[in-house]
MARRO-732871 format. One record per residue: residue number from 1; chain; x, y, z of N, C-alpha, C in turn. Coordinates in Angstrom, 1 decimal. Example, Ala and Ser with C-alpha at 12.3 -4.5 7.8 and 13.67 -1.06 7.14 Angstrom:
REC   resi   chain     n.c1     n.c2     n.c3    ca.c1    ca.c2    ca.c3     c.c1     c.c2     c.c3
REC      1       A     13.2     -5.7      7.8     12.3     -4.5      7.8     13.2     -3.3      7.8
REC      2       A     12.8     -2.2      7.1     13.7     -1.1      7.1     12.9      0.0      7.9
***
This chain:
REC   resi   chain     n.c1     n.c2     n.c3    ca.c1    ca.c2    ca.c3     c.c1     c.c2     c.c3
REC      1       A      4.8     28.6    -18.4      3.9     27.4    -18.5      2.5     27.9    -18.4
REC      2       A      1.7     27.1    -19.3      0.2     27.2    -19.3     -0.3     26.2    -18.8
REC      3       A     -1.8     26.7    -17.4     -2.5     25.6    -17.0     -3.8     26.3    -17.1
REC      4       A     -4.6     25.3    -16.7     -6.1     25.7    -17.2     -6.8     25.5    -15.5
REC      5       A     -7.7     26.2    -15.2     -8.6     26.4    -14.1     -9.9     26.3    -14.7
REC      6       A    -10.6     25.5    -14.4    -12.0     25.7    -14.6    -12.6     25.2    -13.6
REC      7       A    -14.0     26.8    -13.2    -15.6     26.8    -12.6    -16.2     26.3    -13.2
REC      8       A    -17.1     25.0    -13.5    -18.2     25.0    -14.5    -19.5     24.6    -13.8
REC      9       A    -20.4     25.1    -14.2    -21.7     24.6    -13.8    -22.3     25.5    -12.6
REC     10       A    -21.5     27.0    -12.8    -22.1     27.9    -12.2    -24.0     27.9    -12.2
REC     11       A    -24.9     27.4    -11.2    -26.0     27.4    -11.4    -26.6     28.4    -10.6
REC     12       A    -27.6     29.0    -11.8    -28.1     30.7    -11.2    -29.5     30.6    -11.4
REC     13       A    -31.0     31.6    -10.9    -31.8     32.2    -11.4    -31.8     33.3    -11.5
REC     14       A    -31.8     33.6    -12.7    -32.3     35.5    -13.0    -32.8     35.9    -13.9
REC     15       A    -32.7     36.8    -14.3    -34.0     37.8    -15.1    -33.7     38.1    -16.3
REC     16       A    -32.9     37.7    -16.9    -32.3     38.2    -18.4    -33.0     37.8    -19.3
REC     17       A    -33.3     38.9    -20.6    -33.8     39.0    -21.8    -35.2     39.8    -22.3
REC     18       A    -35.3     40.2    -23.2    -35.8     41.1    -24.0    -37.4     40.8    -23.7
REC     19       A    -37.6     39.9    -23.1    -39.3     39.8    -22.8    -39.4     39.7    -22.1
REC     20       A    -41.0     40.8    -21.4    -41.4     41.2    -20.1    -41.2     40.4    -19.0
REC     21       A    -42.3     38.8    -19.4    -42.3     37.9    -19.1    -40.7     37.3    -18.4
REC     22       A    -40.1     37.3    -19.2    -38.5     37.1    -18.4    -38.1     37.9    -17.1
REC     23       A    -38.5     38.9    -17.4    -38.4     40.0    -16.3    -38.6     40.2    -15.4
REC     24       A    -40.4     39.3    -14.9    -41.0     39.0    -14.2    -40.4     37.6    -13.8
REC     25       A    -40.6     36.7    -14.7    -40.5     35.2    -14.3    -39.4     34.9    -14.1
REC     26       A    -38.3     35.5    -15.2    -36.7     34.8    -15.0    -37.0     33.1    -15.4
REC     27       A    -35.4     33.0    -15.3    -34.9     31.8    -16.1    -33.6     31.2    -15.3
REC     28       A    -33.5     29.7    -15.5    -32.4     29.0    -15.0    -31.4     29.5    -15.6
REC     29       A    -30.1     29.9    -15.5    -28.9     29.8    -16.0    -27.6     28.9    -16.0
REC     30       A    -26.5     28.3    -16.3    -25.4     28.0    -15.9    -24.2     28.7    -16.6
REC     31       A    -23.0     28.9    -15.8    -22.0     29.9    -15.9    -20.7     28.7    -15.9
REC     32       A    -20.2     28.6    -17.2    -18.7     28.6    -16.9    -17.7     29.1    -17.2
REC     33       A    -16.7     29.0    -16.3    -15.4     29.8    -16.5    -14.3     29.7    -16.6
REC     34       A    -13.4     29.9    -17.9    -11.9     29.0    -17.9    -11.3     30.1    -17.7
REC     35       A    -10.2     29.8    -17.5     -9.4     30.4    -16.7     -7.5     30.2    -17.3
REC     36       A     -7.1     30.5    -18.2     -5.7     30.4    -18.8     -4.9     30.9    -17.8
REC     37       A     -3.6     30.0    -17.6     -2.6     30.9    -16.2     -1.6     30.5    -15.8
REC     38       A     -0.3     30.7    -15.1      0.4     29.9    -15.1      0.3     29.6    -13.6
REC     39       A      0.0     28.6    -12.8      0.1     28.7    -11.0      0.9     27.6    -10.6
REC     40       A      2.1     27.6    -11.5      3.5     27.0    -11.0      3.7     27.1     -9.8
REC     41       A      3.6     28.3     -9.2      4.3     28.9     -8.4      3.4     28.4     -7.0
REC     42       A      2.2     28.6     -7.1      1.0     28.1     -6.2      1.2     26.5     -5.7
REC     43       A      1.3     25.9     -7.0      1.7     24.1     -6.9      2.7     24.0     -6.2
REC     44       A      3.9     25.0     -6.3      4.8     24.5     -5.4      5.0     24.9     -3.9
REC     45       A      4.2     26.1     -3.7      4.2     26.4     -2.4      2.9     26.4     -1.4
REC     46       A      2.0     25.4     -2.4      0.7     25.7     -1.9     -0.2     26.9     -0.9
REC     47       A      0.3     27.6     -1.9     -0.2     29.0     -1.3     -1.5     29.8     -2.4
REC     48       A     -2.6     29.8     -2.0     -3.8     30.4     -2.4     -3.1     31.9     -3.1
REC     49       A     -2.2     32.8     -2.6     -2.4     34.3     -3.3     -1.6     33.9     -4.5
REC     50       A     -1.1     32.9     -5.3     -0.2     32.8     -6.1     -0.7     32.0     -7.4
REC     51       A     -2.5     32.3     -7.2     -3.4     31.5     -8.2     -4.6     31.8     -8.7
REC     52       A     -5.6     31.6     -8.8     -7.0     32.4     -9.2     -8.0     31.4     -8.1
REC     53       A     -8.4     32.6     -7.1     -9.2     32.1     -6.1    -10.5     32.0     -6.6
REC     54       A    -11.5     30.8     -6.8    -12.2     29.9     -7.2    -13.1     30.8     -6.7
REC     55       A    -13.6     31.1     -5.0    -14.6     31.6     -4.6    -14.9     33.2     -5.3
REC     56       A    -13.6     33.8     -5.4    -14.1     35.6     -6.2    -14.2     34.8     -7.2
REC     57       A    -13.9     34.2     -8.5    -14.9     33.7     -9.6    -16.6     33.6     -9.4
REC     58       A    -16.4     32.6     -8.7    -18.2     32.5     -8.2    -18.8     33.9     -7.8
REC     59       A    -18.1     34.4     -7.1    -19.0     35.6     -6.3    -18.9     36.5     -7.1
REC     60       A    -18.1     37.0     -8.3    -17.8     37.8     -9.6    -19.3     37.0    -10.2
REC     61       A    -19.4     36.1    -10.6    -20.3     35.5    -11.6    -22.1     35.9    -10.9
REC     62       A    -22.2     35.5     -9.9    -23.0     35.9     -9.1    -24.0     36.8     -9.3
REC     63       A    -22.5     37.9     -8.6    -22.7     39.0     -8.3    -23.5     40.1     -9.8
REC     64       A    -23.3     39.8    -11.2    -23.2     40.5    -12.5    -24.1     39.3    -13.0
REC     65       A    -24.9     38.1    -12.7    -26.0     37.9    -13.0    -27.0     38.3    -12.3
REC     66       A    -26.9     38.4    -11.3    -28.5     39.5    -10.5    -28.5     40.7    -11.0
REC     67       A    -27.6     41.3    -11.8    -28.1     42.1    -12.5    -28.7     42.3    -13.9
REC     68       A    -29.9     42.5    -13.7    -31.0     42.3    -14.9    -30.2     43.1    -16.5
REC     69       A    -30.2     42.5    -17.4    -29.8     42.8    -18.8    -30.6     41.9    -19.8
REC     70       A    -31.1     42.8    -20.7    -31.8     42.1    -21.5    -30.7     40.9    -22.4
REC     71       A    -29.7     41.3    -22.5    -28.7     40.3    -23.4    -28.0     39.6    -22.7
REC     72       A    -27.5     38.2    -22.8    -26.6     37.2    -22.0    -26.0     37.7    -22.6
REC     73       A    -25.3     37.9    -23.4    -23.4     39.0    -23.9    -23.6     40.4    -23.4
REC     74       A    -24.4     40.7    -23.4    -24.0     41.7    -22.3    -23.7     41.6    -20.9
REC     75       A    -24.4     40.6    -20.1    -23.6     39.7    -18.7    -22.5     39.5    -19.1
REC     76       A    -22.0     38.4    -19.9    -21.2     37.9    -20.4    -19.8     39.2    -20.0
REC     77       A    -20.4     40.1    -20.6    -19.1     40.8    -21.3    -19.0     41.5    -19.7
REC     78       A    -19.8     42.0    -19.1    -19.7     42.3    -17.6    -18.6     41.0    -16.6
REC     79       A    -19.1     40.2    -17.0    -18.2     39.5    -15.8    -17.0     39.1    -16.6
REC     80       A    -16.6     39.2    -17.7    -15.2     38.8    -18.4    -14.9     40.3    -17.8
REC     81       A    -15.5     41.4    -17.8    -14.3     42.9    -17.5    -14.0     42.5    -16.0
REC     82       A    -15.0     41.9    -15.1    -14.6     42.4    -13.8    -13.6     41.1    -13.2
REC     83       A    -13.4     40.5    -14.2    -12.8     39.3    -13.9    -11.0     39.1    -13.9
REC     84       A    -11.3     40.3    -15.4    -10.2     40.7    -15.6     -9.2     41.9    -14.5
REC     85       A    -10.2     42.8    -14.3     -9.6     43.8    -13.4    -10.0     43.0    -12.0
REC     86       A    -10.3     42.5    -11.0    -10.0     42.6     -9.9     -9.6     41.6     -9.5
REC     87       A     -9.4     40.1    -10.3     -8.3     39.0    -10.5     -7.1     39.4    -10.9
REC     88       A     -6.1     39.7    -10.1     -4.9     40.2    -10.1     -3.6     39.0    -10.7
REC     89       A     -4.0     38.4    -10.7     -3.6     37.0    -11.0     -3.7     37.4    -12.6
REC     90       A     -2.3     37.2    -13.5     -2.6     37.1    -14.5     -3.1     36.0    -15.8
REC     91       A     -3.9     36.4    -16.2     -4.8     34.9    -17.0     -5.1     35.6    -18.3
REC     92       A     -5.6     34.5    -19.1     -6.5     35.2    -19.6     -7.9     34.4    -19.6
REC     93       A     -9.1     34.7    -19.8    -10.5     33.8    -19.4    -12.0     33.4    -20.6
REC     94       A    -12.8     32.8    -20.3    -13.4     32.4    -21.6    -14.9     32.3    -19.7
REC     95       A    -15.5     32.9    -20.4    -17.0     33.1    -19.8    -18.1     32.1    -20.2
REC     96       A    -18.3     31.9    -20.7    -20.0     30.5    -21.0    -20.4     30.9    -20.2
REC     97       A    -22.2     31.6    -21.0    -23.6     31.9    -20.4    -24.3     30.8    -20.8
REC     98       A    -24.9     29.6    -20.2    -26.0     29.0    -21.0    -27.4     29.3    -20.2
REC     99       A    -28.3     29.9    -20.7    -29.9     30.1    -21.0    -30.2     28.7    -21.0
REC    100       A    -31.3     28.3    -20.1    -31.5     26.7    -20.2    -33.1     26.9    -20.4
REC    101       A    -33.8     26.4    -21.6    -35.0     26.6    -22.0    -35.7     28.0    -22.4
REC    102       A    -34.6     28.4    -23.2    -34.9     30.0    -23.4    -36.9     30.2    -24.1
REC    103       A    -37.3     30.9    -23.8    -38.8     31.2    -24.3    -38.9     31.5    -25.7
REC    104       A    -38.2     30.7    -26.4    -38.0     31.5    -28.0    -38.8     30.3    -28.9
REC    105       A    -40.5     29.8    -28.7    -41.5     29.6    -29.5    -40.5     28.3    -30.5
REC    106       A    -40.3     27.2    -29.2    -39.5     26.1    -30.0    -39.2     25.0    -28.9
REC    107       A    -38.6     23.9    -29.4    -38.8     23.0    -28.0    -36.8     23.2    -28.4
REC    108       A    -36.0     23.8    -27.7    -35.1     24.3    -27.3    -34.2     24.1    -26.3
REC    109       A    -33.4     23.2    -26.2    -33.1     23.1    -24.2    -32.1     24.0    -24.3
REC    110       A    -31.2     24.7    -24.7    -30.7     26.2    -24.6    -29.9     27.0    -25.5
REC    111       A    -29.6     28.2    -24.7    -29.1     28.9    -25.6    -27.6     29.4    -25.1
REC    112       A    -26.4     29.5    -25.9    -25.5     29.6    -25.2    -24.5     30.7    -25.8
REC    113       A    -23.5     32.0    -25.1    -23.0     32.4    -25.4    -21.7     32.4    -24.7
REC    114       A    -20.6     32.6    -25.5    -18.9     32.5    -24.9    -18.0     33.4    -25.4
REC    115       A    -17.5     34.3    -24.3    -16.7     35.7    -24.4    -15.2     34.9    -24.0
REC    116       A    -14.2     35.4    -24.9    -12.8     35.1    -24.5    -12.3     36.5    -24.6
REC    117       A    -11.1     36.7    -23.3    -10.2     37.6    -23.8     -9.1     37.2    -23.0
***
């Protein structure tokens, strides 16, 4: 059986993208995260190890946006690997980067990228 888990509205500042200015100033972000899985097993015995613990999402997402990368698919693709390997829980997951007011010479409210595997 397939159920769906979703983080959404991971809210961050940091430093991502190709201009200095970014680098320096940074930008708002929001992070969400689906989560494909089966946690039958969890439902029935209300037991946390038998599901995808919500807080390592967050702290996975966190942790791989304070790290400065000029590209949101390059985050992206960082927090789909580590999501994958240290969530033991098997899933599979869909990442959403949204850039909110990216600097790109336009009235723009964001920019958005989404990794599934």
């Amino acid at each position: 059986m397939k159920h769906k888990i979703e983080v959404n509205g991971i809210q961050l500042y940091a430093f991502h993208g190709c201009l200095e200015e970014e680098a320096r100033i940074g930008g708002k972000y929001e992070v969400d995260v689906k989560i494909l899985t089966d946690f039958t097993e969890a439902a029935l015995t209300d037991d946390l190890a038998k599901t995808v613990d919500y807080v390592a999402v967050n702290r996975i997402v966190a942790e791989e946006m304070a790290i400065r990368s000029k590209l949101i698919e390059h985050v992206g693709l960082r927090i789909l690997n580590r999501l994958k390997s240290e969530i033991t829980h098997e899933a599979n997951y869909s990442v959403r980067i949204i850039k909110i007011s990216p600097p790109i010479n336009g009235d723009v409210r964001n920019v958005v990228v989404e990794l599934e595997a």
